[in-house]
N, C-alpha and C positions, 0 to 999 in steps of 0.2 A: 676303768681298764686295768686289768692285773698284769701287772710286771715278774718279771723271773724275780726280782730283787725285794721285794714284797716283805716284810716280816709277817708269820702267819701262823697266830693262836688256833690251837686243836682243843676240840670240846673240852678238857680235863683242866685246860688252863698251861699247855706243854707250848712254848713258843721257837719256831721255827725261824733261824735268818735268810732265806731264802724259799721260794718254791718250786725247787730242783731237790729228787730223791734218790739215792745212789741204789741200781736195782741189785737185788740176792743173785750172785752169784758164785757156784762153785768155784771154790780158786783151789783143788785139788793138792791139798796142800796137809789134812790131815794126818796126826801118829794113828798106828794101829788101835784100834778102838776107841777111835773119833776125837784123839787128846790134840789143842793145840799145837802148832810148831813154830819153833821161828820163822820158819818161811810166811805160816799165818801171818806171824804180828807186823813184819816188814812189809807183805803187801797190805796189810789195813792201814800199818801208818799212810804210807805213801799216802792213803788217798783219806785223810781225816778232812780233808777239805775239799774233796770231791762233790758233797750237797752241803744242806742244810738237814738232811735226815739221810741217814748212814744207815741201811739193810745188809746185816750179814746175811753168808748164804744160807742155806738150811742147815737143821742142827736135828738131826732125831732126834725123840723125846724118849723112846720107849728101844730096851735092848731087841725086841724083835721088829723094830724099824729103820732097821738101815745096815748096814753101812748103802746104801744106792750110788754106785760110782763104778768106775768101769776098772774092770780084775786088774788088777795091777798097777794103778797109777795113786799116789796115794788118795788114802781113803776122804770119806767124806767126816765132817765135824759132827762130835756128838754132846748133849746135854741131857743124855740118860741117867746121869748118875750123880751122886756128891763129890766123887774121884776128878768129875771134871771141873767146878768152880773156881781150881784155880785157873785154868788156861781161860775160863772162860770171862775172870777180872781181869784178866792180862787184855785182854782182848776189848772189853767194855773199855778199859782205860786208855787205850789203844787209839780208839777211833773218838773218843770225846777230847783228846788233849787240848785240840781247838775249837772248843766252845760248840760243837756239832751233835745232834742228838742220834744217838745210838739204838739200834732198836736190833734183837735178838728173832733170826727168825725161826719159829719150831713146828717140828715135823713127825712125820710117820711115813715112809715109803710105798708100805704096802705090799704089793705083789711085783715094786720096784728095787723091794730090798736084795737086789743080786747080790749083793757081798754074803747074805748067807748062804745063798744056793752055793755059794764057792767054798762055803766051809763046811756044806753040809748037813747044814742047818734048815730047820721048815721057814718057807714063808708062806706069808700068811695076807689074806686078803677079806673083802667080806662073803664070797664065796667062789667056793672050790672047784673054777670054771678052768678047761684046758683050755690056755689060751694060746693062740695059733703062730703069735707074735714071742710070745718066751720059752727057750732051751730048757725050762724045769718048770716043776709043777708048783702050784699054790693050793695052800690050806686054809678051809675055811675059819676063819674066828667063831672063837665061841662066844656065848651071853659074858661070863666072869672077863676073857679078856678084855673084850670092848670096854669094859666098865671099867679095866687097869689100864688100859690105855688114855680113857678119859681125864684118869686120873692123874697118868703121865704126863699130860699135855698141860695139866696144872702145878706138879711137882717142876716142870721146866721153868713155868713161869717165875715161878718162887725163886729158880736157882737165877733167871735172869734180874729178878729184883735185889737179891745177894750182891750179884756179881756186879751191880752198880749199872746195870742199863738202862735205856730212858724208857724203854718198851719193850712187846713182843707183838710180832707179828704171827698169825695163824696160817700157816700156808695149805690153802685149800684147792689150788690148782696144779698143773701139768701133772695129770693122770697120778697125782700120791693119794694116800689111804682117803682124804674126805671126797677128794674127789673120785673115791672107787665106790665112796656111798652114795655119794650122789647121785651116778649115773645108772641108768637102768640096764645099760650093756654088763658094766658090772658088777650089780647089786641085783642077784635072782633072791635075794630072801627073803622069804616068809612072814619072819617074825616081825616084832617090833623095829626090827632096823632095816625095814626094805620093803616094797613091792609097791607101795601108794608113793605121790610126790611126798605124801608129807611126812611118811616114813622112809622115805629117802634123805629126808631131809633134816632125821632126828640125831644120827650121830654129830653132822658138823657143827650142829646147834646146841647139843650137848657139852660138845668142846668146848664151845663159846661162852655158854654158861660157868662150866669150873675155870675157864681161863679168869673168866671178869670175877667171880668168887674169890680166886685166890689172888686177885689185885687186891679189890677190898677189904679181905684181912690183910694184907702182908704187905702192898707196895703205898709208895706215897699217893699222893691226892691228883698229881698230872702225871702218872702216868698210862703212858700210850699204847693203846689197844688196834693192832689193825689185821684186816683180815684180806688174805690174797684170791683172788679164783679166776679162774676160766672161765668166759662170757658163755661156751657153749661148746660140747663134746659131738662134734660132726666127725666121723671118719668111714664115706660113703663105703660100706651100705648097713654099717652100723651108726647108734645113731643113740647117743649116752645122755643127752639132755639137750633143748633148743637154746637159745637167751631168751624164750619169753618164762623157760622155766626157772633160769639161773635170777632172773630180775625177781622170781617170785622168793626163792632163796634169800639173797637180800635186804627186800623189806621185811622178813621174820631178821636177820641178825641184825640189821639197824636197829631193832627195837630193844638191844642190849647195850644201847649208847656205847658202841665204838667209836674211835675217834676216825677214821678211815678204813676205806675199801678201793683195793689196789688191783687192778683190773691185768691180766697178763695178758698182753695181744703180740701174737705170732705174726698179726701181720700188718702189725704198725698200729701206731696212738691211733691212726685219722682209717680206721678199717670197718667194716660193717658189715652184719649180717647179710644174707640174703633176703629180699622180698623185701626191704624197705632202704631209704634213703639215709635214714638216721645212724648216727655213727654208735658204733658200741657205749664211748664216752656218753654220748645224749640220751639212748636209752636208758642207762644205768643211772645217772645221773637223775631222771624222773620220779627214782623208788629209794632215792636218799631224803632225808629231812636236812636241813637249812645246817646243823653242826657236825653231820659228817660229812669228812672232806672225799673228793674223789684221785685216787691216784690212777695213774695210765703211764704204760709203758710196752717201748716196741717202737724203732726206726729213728731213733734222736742221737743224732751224732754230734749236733753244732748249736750251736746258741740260736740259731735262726729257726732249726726245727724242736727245739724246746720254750723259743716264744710264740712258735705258732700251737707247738702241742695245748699250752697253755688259754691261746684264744681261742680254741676250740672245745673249750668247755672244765677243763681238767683243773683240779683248783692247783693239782703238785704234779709235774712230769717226771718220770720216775729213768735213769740216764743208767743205760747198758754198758753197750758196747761202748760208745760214748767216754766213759771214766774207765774201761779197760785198757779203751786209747791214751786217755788223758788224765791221769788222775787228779790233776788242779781243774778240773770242767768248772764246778760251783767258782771257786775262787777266779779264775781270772773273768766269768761273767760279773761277777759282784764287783769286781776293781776295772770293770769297765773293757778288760781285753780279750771278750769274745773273739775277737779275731784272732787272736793267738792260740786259740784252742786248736791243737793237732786233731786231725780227721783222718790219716790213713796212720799204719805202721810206716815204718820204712827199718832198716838195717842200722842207720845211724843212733833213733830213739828209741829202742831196742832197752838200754837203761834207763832212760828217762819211767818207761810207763811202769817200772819195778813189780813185774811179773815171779810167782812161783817158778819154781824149777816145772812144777805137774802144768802148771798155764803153758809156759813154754814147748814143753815138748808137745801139747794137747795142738796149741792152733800154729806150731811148723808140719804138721800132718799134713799130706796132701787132702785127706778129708775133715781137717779142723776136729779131729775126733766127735764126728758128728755135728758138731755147734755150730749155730749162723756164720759165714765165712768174716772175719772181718777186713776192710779195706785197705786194702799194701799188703795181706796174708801172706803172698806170693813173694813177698821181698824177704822173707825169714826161714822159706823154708830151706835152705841151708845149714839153719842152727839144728836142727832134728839130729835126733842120736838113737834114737827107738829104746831111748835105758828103759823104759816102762811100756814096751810094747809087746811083752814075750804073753802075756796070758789078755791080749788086747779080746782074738777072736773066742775066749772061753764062755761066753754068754753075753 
């Protein structure tokens, strides 16, 4: 029987105290052109002991991938360039001070890069489809980009082996750049990066290849390689990829010995497709080999549904909203006081959970500036000031 308390070796030899995963989230928190801030490093301390494997949020790799974050609030974190290595040791050392593995996640937006539509700038996607859903247009990629982007997503890795991280993860889901290759809603091309699954299937596998290259030369011998996706792009009556296609995806990037694959579920660990009984967790779970681990995350607030996440198949529960509430989640499971763990907000623990200023004013919003609501929401919104809300409806 596997326990939250578990210590748990990943193929490379990278050993975990726990099997609780703190999920990527934006803490809207970055300097203009994605540089660390103090606010960064304050809420990562807070929560060093939030898991046993710490995911920062996303970090573009490439300057024509991001900033993706909402006009005015600060921007999102970047790992484009050598300019950023130092915030981004500050940050590595940040979240390891208590013996917890750190793992850097890297990114491309895509045709989610709004912060350049705001400056004016092209974005850019894998093709140049008017999409019905965004206020500005996207540009198709060229052959040359793709290939500097690929290579981005390997020059990142390098800056996170620099900067003293235990890993990187690839984030391949909620509608960013791999997951705009992947799908057939929006991947119309031609060439070699589109129109069959299996050329759909060659940019994120590309990535995946220079990602574990540039481990190879560059990083130590454990470190951790994982990769994030979407089980399946349904948005009736389009229709971007099923999970019997995403599972096939999968078994091609297991065969690059990652250490895990971190499943993004919108609608909880214990959710499933349509037309079968089987949970996303279980299906997925069939097209792994026996050393890659499986993560799952979505609806874990408390120790009880991160031991259950667990017996349902997951070898690491990967803890959201969960460590936004609580940043001790891991630690007081591990010292035995799951019961202690805070489940809603309220107005008094308001310091306790050591939120950005951009967290703050994002979930006193009456609409949680978009983001799942979280529980006691409604006892903060009094703290709202709208200081970040003047260019909120600009795209």
């Amino acid at each position: 029987m596997k326990k939250l308390t578990d210590t748990v070796t990943l193929r490379h030899g990278a050993e975990l105290s726990n099997r609780i995963a703190m999920a990527p989230m934006q803490s809207h928190s970055g300097r203009r052109g994605g540089f660390v801030s103090d606010d960064t490093l304050r809420y990562y301390s807070a929560r060093s002991q939030a898991a046993g494997l710490l995911l920062t949020e996303f970090h573009y790799v490439s300057e024509n991938g991001g900033p993706a974050y909402v006009p005015g609030y600060p921007e999102q974190l970047g790992a484009y360039s050598d300019d950023h290595l130092e915030g981004l040791t500050k940050l590595a050392a940040t979240l390891k001070k208590d013996g917890n593995k750190a793992i850097l996640q890297i990114h491309h937006g895509g045709r989610e890069a709004r912060g350049r539509a705001v400056s004016g700038e092209d974005v850019v996607a894998p093709s140049g489809i008017d999409f019905s859903f965004l206020k500005y247009p996207v540009r198709e990629l060229t052959l040359d980009e793709i290939d500097e982007i690929i290579a981005d997503f390997g020059r990142a890795t390098k800056r996170a082996i620099q900067a003293g991280f235990d890993g990187v993860e690839i984030h391949g889901a909620n509608h960013y750049l791999l997951q705009q290759f992947f799908s057939s809603f929006s991947n119309v091309r031609e060439d070699k990066w589109g129109g069959s699954l299996e050329k759909r299937m060659a940019f994120p596998l590309a990535v995946v290849k220079e990602v574990k290259r540039v481990i190879a030369e560059e990083g130590p011998a454990d470190f951790i390689v994982g990769y994030r996706l979407s089980p399946e792009e349904i948005h009736e009556p389009n229709v971007g990829y099923t999970y019997e296609e995403a599972t096939q995806l999968v078994s091609e990037i297991v065969k690059n010995e990652l250490d895990y694959i971190h499943l993004s579920l919108y609608g909880g660990y214990a959710s499933s497709p349509q037309g079968t009984d089987k949970t996303f967790v279980e299906l997925f779970k069939e097209v792994l080999d026996d050393e890659t681990k499986l993560l799952a995350v979505g609806g874990v607030l408390s120790e009880e549904s991160a031991r259950d996440a667990i017996e349902k198949s997951a070898d690491i529960v990967v803890v959201g909203r969960g460590t936004l509430i609580d940043p001790q989640f891991a630690k007081k499971v591990v010292e035995g006081r799951g019961h202690e763990i805070f489940h809603e907000l309220t107005a008094e623990n308001i310091d306790y959970v050591q939120w950005t200023e951009g967290l703050k004013e994002a979930f006193s919003r009456d609409d949680s500036l978009g983001l799942p609501p979280l529980p006691g929401g409604d006892s903060i919104r009094h703290l709202h000031t709208g200081r970040y809300d003047m260019f909120r409806e600009v795209l």
